[in-house]
C-alpha positions as CSV (number, residue, x, y, z in Angstrom):
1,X,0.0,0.0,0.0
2,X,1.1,3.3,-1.1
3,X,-0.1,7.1,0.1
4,X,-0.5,10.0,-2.3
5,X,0.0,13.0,0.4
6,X,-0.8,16.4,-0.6
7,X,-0.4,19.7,1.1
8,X,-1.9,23.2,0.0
9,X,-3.2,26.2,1.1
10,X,-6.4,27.7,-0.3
11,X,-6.9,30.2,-3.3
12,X,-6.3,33.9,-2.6
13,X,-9.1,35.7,-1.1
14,X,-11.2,32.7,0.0
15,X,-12.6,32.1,3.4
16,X,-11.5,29.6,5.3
17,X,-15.1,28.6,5.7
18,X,-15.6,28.1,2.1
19,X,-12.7,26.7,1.5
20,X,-13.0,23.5,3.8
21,X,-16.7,23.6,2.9
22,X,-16.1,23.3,-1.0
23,X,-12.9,20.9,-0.3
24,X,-15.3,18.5,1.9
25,X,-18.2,18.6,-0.6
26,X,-17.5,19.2,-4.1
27,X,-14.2,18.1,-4.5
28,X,-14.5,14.6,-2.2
29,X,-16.9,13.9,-5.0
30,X,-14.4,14.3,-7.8
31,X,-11.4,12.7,-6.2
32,X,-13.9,9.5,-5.1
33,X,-14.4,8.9,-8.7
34,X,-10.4,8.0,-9.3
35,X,-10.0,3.8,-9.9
36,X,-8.0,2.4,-7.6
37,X,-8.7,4.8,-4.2
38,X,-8.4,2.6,-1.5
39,X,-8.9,5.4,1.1
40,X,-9.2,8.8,0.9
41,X,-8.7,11.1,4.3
42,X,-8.7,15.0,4.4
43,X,-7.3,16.7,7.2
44,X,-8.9,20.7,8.0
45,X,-6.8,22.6,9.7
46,X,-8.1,24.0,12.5
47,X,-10.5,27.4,12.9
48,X,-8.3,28.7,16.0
49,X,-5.3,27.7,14.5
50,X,-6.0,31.0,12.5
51,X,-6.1,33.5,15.4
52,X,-2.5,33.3,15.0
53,X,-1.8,34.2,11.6
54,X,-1.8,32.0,8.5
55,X,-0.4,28.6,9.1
56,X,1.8,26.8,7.0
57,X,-0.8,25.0,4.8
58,X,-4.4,25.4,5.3
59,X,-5.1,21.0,5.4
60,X,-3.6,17.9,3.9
61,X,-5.4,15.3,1.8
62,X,-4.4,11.6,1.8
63,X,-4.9,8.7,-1.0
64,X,-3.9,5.6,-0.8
65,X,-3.5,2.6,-3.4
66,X,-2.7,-0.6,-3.5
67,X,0.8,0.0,-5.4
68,X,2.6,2.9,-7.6
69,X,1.3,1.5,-10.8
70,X,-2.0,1.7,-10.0
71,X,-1.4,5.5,-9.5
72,X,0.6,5.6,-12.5
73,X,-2.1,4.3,-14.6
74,X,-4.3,7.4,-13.5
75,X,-1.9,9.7,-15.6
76,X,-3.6,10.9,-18.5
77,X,-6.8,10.4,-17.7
78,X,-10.1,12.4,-17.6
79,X,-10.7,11.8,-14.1
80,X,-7.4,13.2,-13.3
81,X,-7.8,16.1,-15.1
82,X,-10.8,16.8,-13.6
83,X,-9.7,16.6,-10.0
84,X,-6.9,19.5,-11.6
85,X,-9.2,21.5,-12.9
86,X,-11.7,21.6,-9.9
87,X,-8.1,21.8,-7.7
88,X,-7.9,25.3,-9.6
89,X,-11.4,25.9,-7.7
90,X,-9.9,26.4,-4.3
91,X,-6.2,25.9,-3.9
92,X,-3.5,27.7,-5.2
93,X,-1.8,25.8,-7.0
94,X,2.0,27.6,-6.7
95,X,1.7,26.5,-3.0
96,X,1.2,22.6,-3.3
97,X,3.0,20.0,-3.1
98,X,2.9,16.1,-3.2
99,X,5.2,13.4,-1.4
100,X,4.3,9.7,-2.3
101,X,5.2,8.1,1.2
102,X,4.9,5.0,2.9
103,X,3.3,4.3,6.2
104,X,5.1,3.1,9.8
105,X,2.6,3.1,12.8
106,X,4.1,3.0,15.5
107,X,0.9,3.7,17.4
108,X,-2.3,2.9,16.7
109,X,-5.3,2.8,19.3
110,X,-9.0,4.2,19.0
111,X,-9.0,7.4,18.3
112,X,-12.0,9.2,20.6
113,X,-14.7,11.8,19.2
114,X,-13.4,15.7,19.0
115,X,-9.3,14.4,19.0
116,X,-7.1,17.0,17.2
117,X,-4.5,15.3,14.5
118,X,-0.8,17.3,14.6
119,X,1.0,17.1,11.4
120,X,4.3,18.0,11.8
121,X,7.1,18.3,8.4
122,X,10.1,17.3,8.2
123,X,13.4,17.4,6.3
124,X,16.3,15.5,7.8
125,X,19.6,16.3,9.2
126,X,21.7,17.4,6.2
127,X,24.4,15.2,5.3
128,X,22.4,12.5,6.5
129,X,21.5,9.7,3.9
130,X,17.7,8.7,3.5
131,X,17.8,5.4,4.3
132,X,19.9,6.1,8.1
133,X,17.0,9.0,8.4
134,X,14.1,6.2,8.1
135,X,16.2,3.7,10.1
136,X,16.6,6.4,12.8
137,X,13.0,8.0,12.6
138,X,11.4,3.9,12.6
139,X,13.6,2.3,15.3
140,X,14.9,5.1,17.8
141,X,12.6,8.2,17.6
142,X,9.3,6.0,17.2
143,X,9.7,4.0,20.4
144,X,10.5,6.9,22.1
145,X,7.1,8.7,21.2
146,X,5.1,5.4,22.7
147,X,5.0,6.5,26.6
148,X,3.8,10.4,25.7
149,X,0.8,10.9,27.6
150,X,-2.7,11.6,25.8
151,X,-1.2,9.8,22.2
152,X,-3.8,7.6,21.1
153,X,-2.3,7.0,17.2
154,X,1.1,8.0,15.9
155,X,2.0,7.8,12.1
156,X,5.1,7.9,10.4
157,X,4.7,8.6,6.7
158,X,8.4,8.4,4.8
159,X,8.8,9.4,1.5
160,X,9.4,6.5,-0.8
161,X,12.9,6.2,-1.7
162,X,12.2,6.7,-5.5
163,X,12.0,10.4,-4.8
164,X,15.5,10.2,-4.6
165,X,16.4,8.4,-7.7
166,X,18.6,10.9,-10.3
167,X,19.1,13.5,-7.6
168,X,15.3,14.1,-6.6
169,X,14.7,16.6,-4.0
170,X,11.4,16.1,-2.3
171,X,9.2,19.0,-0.8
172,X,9.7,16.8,2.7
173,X,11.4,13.7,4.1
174,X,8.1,12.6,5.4
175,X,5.3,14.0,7.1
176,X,5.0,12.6,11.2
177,X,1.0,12.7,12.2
178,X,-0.4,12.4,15.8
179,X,-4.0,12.1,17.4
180,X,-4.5,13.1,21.0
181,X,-7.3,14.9,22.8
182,X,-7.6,18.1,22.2
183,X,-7.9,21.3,24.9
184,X,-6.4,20.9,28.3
185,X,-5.2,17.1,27.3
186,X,-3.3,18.3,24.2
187,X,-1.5,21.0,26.3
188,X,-1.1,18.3,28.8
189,X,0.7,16.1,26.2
190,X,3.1,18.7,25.2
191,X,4.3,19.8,28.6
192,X,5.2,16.0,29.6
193,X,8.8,14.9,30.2
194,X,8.3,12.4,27.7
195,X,7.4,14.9,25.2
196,X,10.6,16.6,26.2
197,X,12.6,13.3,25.8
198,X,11.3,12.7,22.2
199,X,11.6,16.5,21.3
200,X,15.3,16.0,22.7
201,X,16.1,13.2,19.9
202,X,14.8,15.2,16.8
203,X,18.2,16.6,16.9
204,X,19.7,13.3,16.0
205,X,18.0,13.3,12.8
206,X,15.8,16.0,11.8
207,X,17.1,19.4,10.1
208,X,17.6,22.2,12.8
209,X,14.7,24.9,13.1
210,X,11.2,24.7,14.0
211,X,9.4,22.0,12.6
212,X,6.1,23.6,10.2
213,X,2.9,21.7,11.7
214,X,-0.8,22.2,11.6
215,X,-3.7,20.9,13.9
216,X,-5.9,19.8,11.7
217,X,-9.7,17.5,12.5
């Protein structure tokens, strides 16, 4: 199984509100008609996430398939250029990106009504190869995440390694994604000492800088 994961922020000059309401209803209709979807998952970032400013993308959708060629088979066809065209609706366009990634779950419990999803970006440590990034992410900084308070499911999602191929440069190295109660129980989570401990690994692999993140439903 494979995951199409695209990130964008929403056309110039369009609420928020219309945005996620056009994104949920119009354009879930033209995506669903693609062959091959096995799941498709959009993630809204959320309405106070905005009393700060703009955030770094405005959601992120997720496809998944059973295998590249199926995707690849998709190229070229009307369907796809219908989900483009409709894209040109609502997002613009010179701010999205795709990563085709792979999933590691470190973490997966039942996720309760009204929990928040943090999706945090990331680029690794430079001079750091791919493959001792994933290693390091998938069997040191993923264990380490398991005792955090409040985490009810914890994705990894690398970028596959044919993004690399003949010097390929993806947008991000992969995209981490966790679901915890929000409010008080979120803020809870973050001010653990196990949330310190795995924040004090990212270091040991990730780029230095703040890592761009949305809260997203």
């Amino acid at each position: 199984m494979v995951k199409a994961l695209s990130f964008f922020k929403r056309k110039a000059g369009m609420p928020v509100d219309e945005f996620q309401a056009y994104w949920r209803t119009h354009h879930l209709e033209v995506v669903t008609r693609l062959a091959g979807i096995r799941r498709y998952v959009q993630s809204h970032t959320l309405a106070a996430a905005y009393r700060k400013g703009e955030p770094v993308y405005d959601g992120i959708a997720e496809v998944w398939f059973d295998d590249t060629a199926t995707m690849h088979a998709l190229r070229g066809t009307p369907a796809v250029a219908a989900v483009q065209a409709d894209e040109a609706r609502f997002i613009d366009h010179a701010t999205m990106g795709l990563i085709i990634t792979e999933e590691h779950v470190p973490r997966d419990e039942e996720v309760p009504a009204g929990a928040v999803k943090s999706i945090g970006f990331i680029r690794r440590k430079p001079g750091m190869t791919v493959e001792a990034f994933q290693r390091h992410w998938r069997e040191v900084h993923g264990p380490l995440g398991l005792p955090v308070p409040g985490v009810r499911r914890y994705v990894q999602s690398h970028t596959r390694l044919s993004a690399y191929e003949r010097g390929g440069a993806p947008a991000w190295d992969g995209v981490a994604s966790l679901w915890c109660a929000g409010g008080p129980h979120l803020r809870a989570t973050t001010a653990s000492a196990e949330w310190a401990r795995v924040n004090s690994d990212n270091g040991n692999f990730i780029a230095a800088g703040p890592i761009p993140s949305i809260l997203t439903t």
